[in-house]
Backbone as a ProteinNet text record, in pm:
[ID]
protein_1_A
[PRIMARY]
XXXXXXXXXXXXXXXXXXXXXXXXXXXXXXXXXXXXXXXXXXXXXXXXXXXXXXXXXXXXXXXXXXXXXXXXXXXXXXXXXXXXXXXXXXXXXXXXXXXXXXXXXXXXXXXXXXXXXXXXXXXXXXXXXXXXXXXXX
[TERTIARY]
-959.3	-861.8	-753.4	-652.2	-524.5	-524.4	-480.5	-476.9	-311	-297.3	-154.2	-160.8	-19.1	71.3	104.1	101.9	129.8	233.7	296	397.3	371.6	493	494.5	511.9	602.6	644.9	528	535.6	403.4	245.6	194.5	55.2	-5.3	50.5	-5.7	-23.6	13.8	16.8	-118.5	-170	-295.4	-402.2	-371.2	-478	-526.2	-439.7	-496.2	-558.2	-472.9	-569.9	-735.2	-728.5	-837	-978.9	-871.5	-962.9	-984.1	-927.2	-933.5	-821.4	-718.1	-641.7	-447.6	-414.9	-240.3	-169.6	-127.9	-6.5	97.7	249.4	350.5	459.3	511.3	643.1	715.2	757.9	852.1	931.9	1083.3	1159.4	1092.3	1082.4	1061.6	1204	1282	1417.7	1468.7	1495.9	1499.2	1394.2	1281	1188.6	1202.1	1287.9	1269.8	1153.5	1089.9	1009.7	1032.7	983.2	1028	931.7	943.8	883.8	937.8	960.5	859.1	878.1	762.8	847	929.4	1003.7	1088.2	1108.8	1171.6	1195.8	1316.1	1412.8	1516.2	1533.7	1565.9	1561.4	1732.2	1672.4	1809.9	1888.9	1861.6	1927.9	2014.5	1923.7	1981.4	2001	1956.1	1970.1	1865	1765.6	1688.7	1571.9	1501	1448.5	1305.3	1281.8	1135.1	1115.8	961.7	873.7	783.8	658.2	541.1	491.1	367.8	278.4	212.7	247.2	266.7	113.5	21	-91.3	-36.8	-42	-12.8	-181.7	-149.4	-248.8	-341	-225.5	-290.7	-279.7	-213.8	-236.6	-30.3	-23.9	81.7	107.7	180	198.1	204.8	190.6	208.2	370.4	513.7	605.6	612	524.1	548.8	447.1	437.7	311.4	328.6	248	299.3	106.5	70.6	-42.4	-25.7	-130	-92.2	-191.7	-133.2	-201.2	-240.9	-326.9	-351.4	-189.1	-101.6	-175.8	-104.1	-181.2	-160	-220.9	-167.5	-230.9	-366.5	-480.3	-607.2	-687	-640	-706	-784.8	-621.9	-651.2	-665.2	-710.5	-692.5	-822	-981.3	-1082.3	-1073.8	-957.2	-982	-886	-761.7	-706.2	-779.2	-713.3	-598.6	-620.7	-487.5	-528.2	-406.2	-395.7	-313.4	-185.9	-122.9	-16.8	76.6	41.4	80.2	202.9	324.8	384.4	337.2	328.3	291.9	466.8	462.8	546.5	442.3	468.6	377.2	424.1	312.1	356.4	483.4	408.6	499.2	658.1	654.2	813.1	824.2	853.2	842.2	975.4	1034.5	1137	1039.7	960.6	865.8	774	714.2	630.5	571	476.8	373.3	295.6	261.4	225.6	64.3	4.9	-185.5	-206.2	-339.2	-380.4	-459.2	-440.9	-572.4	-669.5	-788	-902.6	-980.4	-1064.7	-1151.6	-1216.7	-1256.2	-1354.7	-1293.7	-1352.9	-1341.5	-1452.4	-1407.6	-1452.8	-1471.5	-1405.6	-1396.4	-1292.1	-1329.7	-1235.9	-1091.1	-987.3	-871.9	-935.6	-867.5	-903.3	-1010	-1074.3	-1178.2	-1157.6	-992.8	-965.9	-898	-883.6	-857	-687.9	-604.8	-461.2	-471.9	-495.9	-490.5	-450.3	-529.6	-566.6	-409.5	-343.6	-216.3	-110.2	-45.4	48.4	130.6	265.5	318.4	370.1	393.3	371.2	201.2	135	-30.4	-25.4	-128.8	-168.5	-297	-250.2	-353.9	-376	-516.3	-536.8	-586.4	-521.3	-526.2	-722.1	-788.9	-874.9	-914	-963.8	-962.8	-1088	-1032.1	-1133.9	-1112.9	-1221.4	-1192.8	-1015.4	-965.5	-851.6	-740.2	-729.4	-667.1	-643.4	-547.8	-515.2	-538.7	-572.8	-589.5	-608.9	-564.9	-572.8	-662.4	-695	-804	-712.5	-786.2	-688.5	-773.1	-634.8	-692.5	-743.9	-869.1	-966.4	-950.6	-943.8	-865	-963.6
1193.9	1098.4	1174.3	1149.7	1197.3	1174.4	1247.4	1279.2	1241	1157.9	1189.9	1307.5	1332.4	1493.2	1425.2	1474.5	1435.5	1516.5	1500.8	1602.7	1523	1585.2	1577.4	1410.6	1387.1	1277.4	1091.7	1158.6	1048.6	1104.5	1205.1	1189	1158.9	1036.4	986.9	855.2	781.1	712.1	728	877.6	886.9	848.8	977.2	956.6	833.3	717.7	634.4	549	585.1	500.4	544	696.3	728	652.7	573.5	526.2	362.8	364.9	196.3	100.4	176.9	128.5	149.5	23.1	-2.9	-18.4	126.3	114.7	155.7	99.8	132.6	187.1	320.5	370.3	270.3	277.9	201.7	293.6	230.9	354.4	284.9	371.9	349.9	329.7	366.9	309.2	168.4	163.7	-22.8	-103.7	-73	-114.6	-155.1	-112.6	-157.9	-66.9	-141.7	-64.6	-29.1	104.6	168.9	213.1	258.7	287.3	337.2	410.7	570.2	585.6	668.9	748.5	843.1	825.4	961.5	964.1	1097.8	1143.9	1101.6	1009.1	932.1	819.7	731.3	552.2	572.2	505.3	489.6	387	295.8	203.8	231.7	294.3	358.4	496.2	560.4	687.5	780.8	713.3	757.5	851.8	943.8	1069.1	996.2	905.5	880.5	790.3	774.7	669.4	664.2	528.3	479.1	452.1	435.5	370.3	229.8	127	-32.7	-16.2	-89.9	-186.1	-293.6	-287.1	-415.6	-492.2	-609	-682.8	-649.8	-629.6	-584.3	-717	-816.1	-897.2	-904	-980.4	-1005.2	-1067.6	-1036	-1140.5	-993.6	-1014.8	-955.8	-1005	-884.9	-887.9	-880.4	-724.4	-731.5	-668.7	-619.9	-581.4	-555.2	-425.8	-385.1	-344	-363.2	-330.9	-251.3	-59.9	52.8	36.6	87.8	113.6	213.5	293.7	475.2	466.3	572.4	729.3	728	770.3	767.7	931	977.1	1090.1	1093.3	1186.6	1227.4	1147.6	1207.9	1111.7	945.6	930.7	746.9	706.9	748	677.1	611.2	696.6	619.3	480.5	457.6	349.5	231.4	283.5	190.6	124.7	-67	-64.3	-137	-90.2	-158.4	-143.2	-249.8	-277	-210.2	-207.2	-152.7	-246.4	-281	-447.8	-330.1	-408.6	-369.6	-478	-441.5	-559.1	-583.5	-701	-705	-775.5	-701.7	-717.6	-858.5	-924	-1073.7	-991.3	-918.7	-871	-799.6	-797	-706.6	-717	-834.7	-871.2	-740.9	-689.6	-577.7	-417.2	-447.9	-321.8	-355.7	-278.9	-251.5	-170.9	-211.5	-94.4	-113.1	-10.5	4.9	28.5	-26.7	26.5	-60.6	-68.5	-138.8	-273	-344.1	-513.7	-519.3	-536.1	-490	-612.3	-648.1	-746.2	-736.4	-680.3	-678.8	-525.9	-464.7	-399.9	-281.7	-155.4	-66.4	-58.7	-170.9	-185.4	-106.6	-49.4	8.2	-41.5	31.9	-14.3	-84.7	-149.5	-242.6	-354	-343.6	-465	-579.3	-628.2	-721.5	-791.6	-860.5	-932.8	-924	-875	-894.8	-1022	-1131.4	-1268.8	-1336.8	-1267.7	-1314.8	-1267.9	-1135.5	-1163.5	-1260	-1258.3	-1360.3	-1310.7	-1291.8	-1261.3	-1340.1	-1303.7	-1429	-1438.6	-1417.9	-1445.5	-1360.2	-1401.5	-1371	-1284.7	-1189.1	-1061.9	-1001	-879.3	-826.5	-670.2	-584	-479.9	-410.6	-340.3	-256.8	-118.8	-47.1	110.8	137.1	240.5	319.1	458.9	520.6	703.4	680.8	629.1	624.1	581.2	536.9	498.1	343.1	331.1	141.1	61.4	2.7	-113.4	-249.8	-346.6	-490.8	-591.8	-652.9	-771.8	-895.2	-1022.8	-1121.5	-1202.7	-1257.3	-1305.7	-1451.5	-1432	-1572.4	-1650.3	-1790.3	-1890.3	-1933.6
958.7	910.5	832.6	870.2	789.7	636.6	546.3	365.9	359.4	247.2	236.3	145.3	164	136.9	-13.1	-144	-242.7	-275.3	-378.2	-495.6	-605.5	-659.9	-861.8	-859.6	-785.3	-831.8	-831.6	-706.8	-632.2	-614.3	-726.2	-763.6	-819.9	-949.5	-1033.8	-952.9	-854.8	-750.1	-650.9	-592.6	-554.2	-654.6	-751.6	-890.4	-905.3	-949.8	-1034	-858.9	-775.8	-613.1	-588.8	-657	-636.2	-731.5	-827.2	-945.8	-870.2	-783.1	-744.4	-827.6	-884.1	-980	-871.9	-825	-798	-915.5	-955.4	-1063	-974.8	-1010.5	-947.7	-1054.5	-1030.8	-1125.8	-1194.7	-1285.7	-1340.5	-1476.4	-1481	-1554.3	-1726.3	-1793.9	-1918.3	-2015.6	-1928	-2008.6	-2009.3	-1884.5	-1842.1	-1789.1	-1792.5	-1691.7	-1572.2	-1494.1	-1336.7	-1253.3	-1206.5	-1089.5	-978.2	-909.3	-817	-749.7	-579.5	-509.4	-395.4	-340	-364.9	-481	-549.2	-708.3	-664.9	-766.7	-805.1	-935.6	-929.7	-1109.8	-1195.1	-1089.5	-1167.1	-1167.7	-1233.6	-1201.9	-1155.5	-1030.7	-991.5	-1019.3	-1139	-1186.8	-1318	-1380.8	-1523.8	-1537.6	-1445.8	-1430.2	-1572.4	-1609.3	-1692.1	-1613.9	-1664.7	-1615.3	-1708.8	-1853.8	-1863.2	-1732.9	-1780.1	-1609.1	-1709.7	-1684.4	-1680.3	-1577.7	-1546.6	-1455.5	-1496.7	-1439.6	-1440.1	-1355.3	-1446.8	-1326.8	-1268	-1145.8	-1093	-1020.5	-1023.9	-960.2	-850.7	-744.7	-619.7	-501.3	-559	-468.3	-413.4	-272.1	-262.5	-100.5	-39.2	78.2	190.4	364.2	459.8	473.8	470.2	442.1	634.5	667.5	851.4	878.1	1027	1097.2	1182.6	1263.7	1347.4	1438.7	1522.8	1600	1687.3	1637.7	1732.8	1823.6	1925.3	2072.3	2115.9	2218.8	2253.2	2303.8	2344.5	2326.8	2116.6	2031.9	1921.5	1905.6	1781.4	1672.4	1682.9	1763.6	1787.2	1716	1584.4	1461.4	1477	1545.9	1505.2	1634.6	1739.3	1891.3	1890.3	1841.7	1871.4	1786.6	1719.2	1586.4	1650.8	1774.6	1847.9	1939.3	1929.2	1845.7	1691.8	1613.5	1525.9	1420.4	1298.2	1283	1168.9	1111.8	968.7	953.6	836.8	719	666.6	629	555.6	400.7	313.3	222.9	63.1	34.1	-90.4	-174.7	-321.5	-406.3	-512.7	-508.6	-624.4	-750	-828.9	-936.9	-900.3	-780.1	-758	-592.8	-526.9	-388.9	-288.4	-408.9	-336.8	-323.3	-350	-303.6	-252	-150.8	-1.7	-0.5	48.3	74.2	206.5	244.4	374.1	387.6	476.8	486.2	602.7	567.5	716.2	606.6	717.5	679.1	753.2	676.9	729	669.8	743	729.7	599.5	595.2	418.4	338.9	240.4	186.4	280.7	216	352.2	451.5	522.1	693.1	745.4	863	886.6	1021.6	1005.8	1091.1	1194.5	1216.3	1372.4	1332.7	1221.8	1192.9	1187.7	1150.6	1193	1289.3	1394.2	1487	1490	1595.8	1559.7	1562.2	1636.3	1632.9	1455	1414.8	1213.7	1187.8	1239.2	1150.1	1123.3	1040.7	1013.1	870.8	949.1	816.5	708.6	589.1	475.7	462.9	466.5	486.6	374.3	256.8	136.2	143.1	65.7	81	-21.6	-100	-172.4	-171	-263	-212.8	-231.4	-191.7	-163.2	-149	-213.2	-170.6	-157.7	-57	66.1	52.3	-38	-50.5	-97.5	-172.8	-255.9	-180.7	-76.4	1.4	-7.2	-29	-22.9	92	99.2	268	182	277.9	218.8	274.5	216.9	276.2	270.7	345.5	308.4	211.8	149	13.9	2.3	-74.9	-34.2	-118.8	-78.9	-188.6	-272.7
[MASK]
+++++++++++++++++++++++++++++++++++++++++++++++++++++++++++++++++++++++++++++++++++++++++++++++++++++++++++++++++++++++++++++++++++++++++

């Protein structure tokens, strides 16, 4: 399975994933939140940052269901699906994973049929990796 590639900016972003914990950048000057990190708010142009817990919950923004011939990696796991997600606390940031039937299930566990975008979902980690479940009322 593929690792994401980290740097300075976006490894406090793995770290705290690895803890089971969605914090997202935010400038400590104005508080706007941001995503990807980076080292400048591009609103205020301030260089401090915090890390914001966020909830974890939020809506399927889009979706896309891969097919073979795919990356070695992921072909025995096709097909299966990648949620773009927007988060309740800041619906202008997205995040990307897969929706997976339960928690440690893996890609493809759930049915493309089940997607629907706008469909309410919660985030999950797997070996520090984010994936979403859908969220049970």
């Amino acid at each position: 399975m593929l690792r994401p590639v980290t740097d300075t900016d976006g490894a406090p972003f793995w770290e705290y994933a690895a803890r089971g914990e969605l914090r997202i950048q935010a400038c400590a000057g104005c508080g706007e939140l941001r995503f990807p990190p980076r080292p400048c708010c591009p609103h205020c142009q301030s260089f401090a940052s915090e890390w914001r817990r966020m909830s974890g919950r939020g809506r399927v923004w889009s979706y896309v269901v891969a097919h073979p011939p795919l990356l070695p990696d992921y072909a025995a796991l096709a097909p299966y699906n990648v949620v773009v997600v927007a988060l309740d606390e800041a619906p202008r940031i997205r995040l990307v994973g897969n929706l997976v039937a339960e928690p440690g299930a893996a890609p493809g566990s759930l049915p493309a049929g089940r997607l629907r975008i706008g469909a309410r979902v919660q985030v999950a980690f797997d070996d520090g990796l984010p994936r979403w479940i859908p969220e049970r009322p």
